[in-house]
C-alpha positions in Angstrom: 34.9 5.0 -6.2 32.5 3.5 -3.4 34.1 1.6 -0.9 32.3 -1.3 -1.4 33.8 -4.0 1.0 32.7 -1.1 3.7 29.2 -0.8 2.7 29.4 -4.4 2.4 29.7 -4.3 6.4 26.1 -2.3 6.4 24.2 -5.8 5.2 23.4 -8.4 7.9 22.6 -10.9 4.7 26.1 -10.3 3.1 27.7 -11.2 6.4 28.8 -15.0 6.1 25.6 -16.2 4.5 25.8 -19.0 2.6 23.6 -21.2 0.1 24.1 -24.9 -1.2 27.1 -24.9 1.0 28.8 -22.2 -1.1 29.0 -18.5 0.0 25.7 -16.4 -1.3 26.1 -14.7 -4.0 22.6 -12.4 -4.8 22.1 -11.2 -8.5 18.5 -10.6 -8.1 18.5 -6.9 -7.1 15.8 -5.9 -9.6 13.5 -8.5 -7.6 14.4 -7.3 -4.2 17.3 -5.9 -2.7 18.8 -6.3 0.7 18.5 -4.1 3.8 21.2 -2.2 5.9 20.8 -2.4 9.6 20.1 1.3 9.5 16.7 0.2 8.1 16.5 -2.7 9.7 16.8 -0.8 13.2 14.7 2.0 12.5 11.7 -0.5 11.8 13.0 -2.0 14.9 12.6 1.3 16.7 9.3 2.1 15.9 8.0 -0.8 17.3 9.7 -1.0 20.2 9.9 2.8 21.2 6.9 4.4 19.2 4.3 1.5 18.4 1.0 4.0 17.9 -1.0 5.2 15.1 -0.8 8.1 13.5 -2.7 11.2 12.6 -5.4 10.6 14.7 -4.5 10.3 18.3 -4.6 13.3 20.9 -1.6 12.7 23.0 2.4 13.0 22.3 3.5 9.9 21.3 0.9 10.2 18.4 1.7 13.5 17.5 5.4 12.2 17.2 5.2 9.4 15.0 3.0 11.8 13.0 5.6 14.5 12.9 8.0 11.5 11.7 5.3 10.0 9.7 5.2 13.0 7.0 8.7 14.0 7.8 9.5 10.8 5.9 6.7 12.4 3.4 9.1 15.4 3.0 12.1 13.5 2.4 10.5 11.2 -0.3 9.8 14.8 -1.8 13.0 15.8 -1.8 14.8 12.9 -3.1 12.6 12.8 -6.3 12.2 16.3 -6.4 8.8 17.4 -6.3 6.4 19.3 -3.5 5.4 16.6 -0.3 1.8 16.8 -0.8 2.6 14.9 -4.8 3.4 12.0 -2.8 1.7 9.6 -1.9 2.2 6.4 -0.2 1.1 2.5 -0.9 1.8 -0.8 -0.5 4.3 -0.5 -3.9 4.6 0.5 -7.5 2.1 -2.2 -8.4 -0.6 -0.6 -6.3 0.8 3.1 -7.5 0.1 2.1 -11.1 -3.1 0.5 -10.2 -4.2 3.8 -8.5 -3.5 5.4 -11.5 -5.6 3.2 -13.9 -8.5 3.6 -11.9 -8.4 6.8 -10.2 -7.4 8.8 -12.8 -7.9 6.5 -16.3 -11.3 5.1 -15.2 -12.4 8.6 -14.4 -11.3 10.3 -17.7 -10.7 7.8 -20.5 -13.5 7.8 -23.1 -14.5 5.2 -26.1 -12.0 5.3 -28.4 -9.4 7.4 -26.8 -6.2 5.6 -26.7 -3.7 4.7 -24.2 -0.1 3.8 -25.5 2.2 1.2 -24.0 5.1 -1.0 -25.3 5.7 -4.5 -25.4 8.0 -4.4 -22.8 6.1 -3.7 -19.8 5.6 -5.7 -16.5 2.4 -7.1 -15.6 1.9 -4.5 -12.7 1.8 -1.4 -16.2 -0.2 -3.4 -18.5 -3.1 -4.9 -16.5 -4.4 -2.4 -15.0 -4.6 -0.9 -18.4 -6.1 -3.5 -20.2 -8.9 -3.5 -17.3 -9.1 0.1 -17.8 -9.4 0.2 -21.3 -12.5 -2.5 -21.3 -14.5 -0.7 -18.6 -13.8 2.9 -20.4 -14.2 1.5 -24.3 -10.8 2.7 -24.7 -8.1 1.2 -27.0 -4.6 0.0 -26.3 -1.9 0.5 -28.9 1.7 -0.2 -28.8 5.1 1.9 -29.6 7.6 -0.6 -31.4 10.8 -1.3 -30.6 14.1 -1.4 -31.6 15.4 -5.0 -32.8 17.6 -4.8 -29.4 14.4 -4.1 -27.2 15.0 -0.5 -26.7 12.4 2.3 -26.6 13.1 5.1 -29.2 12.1 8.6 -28.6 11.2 8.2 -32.9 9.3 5.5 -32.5 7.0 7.5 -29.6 6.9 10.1 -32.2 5.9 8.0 -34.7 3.1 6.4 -32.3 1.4 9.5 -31.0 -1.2 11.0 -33.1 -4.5 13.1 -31.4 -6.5 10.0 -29.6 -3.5 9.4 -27.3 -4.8 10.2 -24.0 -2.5 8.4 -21.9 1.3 6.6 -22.5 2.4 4.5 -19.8 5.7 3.0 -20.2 8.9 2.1 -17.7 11.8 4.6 -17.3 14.5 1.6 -17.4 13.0 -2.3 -18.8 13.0 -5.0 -15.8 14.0 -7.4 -18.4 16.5 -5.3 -20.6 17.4 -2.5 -18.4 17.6 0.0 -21.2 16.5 3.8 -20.2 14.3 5.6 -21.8 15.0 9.4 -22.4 12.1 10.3 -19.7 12.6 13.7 -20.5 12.4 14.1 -24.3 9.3 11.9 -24.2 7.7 13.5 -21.6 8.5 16.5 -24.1 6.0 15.2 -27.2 3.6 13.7 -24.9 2.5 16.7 -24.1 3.0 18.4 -27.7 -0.8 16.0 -27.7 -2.0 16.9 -24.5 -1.4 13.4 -23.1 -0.5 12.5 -19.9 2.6 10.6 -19.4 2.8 7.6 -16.3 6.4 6.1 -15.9 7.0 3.1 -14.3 10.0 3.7 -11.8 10.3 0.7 -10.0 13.7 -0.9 -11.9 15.1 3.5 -12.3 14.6 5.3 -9.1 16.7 2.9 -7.0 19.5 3.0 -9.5 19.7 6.4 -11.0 19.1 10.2 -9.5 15.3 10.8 -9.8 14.0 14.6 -10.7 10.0 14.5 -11.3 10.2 18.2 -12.0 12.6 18.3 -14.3 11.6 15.5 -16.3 7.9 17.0 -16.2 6.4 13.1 -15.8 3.2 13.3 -15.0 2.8 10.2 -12.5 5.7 8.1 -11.7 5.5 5.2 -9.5 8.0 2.9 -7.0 8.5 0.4 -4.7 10.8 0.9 -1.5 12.1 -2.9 -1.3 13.9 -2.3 -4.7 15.9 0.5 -3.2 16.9 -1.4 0.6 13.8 -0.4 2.2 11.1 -2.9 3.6 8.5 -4.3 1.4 4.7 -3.5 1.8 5.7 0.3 0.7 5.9 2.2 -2.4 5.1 5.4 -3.7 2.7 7.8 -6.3 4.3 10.8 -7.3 1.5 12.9 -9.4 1.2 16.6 -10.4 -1.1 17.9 -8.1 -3.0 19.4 -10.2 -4.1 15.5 -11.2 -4.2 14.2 -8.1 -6.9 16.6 -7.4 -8.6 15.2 -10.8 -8.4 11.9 -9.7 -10.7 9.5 -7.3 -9.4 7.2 -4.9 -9.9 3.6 -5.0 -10.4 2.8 -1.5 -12.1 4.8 1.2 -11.6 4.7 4.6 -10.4 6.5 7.6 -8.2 9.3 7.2 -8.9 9.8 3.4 -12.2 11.9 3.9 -12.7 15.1 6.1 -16.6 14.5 6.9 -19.3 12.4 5.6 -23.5 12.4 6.5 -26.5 9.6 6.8 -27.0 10.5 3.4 -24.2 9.3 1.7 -22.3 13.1 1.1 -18.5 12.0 1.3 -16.3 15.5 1.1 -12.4 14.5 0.6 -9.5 15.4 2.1 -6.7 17.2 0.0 -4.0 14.9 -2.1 -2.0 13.1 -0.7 -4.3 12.1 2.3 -7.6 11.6 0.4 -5.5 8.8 -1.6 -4.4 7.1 2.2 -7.6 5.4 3.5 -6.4 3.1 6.7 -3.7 2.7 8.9 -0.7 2.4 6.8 2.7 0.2 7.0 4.0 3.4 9.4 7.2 0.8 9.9 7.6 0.5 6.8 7.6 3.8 5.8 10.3 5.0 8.2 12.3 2.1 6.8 11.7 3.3 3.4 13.1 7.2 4.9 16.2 5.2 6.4 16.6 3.7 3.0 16.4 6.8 1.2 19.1 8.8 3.8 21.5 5.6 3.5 21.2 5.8 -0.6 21.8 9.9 -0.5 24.7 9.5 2.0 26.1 7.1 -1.1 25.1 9.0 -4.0 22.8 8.0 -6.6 25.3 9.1 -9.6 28.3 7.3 -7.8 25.5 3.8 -7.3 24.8 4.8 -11.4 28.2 4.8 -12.2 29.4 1.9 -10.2 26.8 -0.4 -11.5 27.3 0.4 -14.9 30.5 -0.5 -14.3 30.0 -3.9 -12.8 27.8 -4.3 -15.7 30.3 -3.7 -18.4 32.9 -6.4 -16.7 30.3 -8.8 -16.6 29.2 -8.8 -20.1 33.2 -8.4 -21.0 33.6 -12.0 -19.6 30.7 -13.6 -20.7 30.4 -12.2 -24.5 32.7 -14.3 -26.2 31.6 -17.6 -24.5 29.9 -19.8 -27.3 26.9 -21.5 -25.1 25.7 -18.1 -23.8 23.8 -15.4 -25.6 23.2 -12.2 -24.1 20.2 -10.1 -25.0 21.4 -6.5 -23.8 25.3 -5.6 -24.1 24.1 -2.2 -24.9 22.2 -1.3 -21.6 23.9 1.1 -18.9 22.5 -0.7 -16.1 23.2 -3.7 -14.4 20.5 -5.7 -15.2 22.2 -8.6 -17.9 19.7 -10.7 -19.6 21.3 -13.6 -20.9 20.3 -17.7 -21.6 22.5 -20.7 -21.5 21.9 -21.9 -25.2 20.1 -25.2 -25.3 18.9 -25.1 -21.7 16.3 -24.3 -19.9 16.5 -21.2 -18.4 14.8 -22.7 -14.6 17.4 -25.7 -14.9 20.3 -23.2 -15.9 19.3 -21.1 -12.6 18.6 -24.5 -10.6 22.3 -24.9 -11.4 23.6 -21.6 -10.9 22.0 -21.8 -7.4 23.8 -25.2 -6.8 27.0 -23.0 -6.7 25.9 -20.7 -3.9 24.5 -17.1 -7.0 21.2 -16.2 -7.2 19.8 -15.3 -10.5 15.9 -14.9 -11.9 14.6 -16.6 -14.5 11.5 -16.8 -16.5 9.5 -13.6 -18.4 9.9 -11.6 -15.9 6.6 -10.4 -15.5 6.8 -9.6 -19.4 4.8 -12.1 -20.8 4.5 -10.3 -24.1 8.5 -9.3 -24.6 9.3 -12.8 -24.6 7.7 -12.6 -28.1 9.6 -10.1 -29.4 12.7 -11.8 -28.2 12.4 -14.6 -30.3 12.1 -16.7 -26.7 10.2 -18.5 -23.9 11.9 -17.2 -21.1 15.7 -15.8 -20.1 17.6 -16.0 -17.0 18.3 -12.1 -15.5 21.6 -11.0 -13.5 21.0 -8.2 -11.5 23.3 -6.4 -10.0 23.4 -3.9 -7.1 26.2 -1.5 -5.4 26.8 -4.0 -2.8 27.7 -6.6 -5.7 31.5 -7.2 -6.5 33.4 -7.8 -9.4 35.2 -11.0 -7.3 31.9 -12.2 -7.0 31.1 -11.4 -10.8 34.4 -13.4 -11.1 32.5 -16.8 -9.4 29.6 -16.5 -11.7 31.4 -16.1 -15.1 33.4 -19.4 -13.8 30.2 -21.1 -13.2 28.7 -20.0 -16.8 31.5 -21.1 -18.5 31.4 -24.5 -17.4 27.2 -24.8 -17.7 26.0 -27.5 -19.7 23.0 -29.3 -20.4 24.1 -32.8 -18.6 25.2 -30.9 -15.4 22.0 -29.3 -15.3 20.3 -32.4 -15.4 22.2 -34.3 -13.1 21.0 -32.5 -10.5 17.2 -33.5 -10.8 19.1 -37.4 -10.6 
C-alpha cells in the first residue's frame, strides 16, 4: 500500500490550498498533474546553478548540463524501455504525434493507402492525420467500438485488410480510460506490414511502460501528465524509422553541415529531430519526475488508482441523477454526467465546493457521438488522491441538482 498522506507531504499545491473557501480538491489529473518539490527544485537548480546551453559550448559548465542533458535522455530510455537514441524530446505528446504525421506519414503515405484510427481519439491523434491524409491522398477509416466505448483487439482484426499503412490509436481513452491490449495489436498490425503509433499521454504516467516488449512502433507523451513541468514531452520510435523519417523543423543542432548551395546532411536520430535550444529546465524536471514515479512504483500507482477508482464508482452507481459512462475501466479516469444538467454548470457547482473536475468532449469531438451525448464531466484521479477526499465529492454529487446549479449564475 502507498503511504499516501506521506507523498501527500511531496506536493506544495496539496499543502493547505484551498478554492471557493473550501479545501482543494484536484480530479483533473488526466489534464495536468501536480509537481513534487523534487521537480520543482531541480528546475530551480538549473537556473540558478547551471543556466547555459547545451551541446554547443566549449567550456565546463556546458559540457555539464550536456552530460545531464542526455543523462536525462538515458533515463527516459530506461523507464520505457527502449535504447536512448529512440528518444526524442518535444514540447509534448501533441507535438510527438504531430512529428509523426509529417515526418514519417507525409514522407511515406501514398493515394489510397489507409491510415486507421477510432472514434475515440483526442484532437492532438486525429488532426494531424486528417492533414496528412489530404496532402498524401490517403484515406482515413475507423475501427468500431464496443457499445461501452472500448477498443477490441476483434474489431482491429476485423478493420485491417492490405491498404492499412498506418493505425494510430491511444493506449488508455482520455475520456473512458479503457486500455487497449498494446501488445496483441501491435501483434496483427504487423501480420500487414503496418506501422503502429500509440498515443501514451493518459498510459505512461499511470501504468509501467515497456516499448520493446510491446513492439509499438512510435509512442508518444507529455511530462506534465506524469508531475513533470509542461513544455516537455517525448517520441519514442524504432530507430530504424526514425532514420526513415524527416524532421519538421530545422535548425541548430539537428544538422551536422550544410553549403551555399543548399546541401543539408543530418545528424543521427534523436538529434536530427531537436532543432533549437530546447526547454533544458524542463527536461531535468521531467528526469526528476521520472526518479520520483520509479522510487513509487508504477504497478503500486496502477494498483492504487484502480483502486480509488473502484470506490468511487461504488458510491456513485446507485445514485439515480448520475450516469456513469465507464464502470468497467481499470483506471481512474470516471466519466460520468449529472442527468438533466449541463455538464459546465454541474462542474461550475462542483468547483463551488472547493473539487476540480473537467468537463466538455474532452478533446474528442467525435466520441461524444458515439456516446449518445454533447459533452460529460471527467474525474480524474491520481496517487496523491484520497478516498476521504473521494468521500467529499460523492457527498457533493448526491446532493446536485438542477436549481443549485443555477443559483449560482443568480
Amino acid at each position: 500500500m502507498l503511504d499516501v498522506n506521506h507523498i501527500r507531504k511531496d506536493f506544495p499545491m496539496l499543502s493547505g490550498k484551498k478554492m471557493q473557501g473550501f479545501p482543494l480538491i484536484y480530479f483533473d489529473n488526466a489534464a495536468t498533474t501536480f509537481k513534487p518539490q523534487s521537480v520543482i527544485d531541480a528546475v530551480v537548480s538549473y537556473y540558478t546553478d547551471q543556466s547555459v546551453n547545451i551541446h554547443r559550448g566549449d567550456y565546463d559548465l556546458s559540457y555539464q548540463v550536456s552530460q545531464a542533458y542526455e543523462d536525462a535522455r538515458e533515463t527516459v530510455a530506461k523507464f520505457i524501455r527502449c535504447k536512448s537514441e529512440e528518444v526524442i524530446f518535444t514540447s509534448g505528446a501533441s507535438a510527438s504525434l504531430n512529428l509523426v504525421a509529417y515526418g514519417w506519414g507525409k514522407k511515406h503515405l501514398k493515394e489510397n493507402d489507409v491510415i486507421l484510427t477510432t472514434e475515440a481519439e483526442h484532437a492532438s491523434n486525429i488532426l494531424p492525420w486528417f492533414d496528412t491524409a489530404k496532402a498524401t491522398k490517403a484515406l482515413i477509416e475507423y475501427i468500431p467500438l464496443e457499445t461501452d466505448g472500448q477498443l477490441t483487439l476483434e474489431n482491429i482484426r476485423k478493420a485491417m485488410h492490405s491498404r492499412v499503412k498506418v493505425v494510430t490509436l491511444p493506449h488508455i481513452s482520455n475520456v473512458l480510460g479503457y486500455i487497449a491490449p498494446i501488445k496483441e495489436i501491435a501483434e496483427v498490425v504487423h501480420e500487414y506490414g503496418a506501422i503502429l503509433v500509440v498515443d501514451g499521454a493518459q498510459s505512461v504516467p499511470h501504468i509501467p511502460t515497456d516499448v520493446t516488449d510491446w513492439d509499438v512502433d512510435f509512442l508518444s507523451f507529455s511530462g506534465h501528465k506524469m508531475c513533470a513541468p509542461t513544455g516537455i514531452g517525448v517520441l519514442y520510435g524504432k530507430l530504424d524509422l526514425l532514420k526513415a523519417m524527416d524532421p519538421v523543423t530545422l535548425g541548430g543542432g539537428s544538422n551536422a553541415r550544410f553549403d551555399v548551395t543548399g546541401n543539408i546532411i543530418m545528424k543521427n536520430p534523436p538529434f536530427k529531430f531537436e532543432s533549437g535550444t530546447p526547454a533544458i529546465e524542463a527536461l531535468f524536471g521531467l528526469k526528476a519526475a521520472i526518479d520520483y514515479l520509479s522510487n513509487i512504483g508504477m504497478e503500486e500507482i496502477m494498483n492504487y488508482e484502480h483502486e480509488l477508482k473502484q470506490y468511487l464508482v461504488s458510491k456513485i452507481q446507485s445514485f439515480s441523477h448520475i450516469t456513469v459512462y465507464n464502470k468497467e475501466a481499470l483506471t481512474g479516469i470516471v466519466t460520468f454526467n449529472a442527468n438533466g444538467i449541463f455538464a459546465q454548470d454541474a462542474a461550475t457547482y462542483i468547483s463551488s465546493r472547493g473539487i476540480a473536475v473537467r468537463s466538455g468532449h474532452h478533446c474528442a469531438k467525435i466520441l461524444m457521438d458515439e456516446m449518445g451525448t454533447t459533452e460529460t464531466l471527467r474525474a480524474s484521479l491520481y496517487f496523491y488522491n484520497t478516498k476521504e477526499e473521494i468521500d467529499a465529492f460523492v457527498e457533493v454529487l448526491r446532493d446536485i441538482t438542477l436549481e443549485k446549479c443555477v443559483d449560482l449564475f443568480f
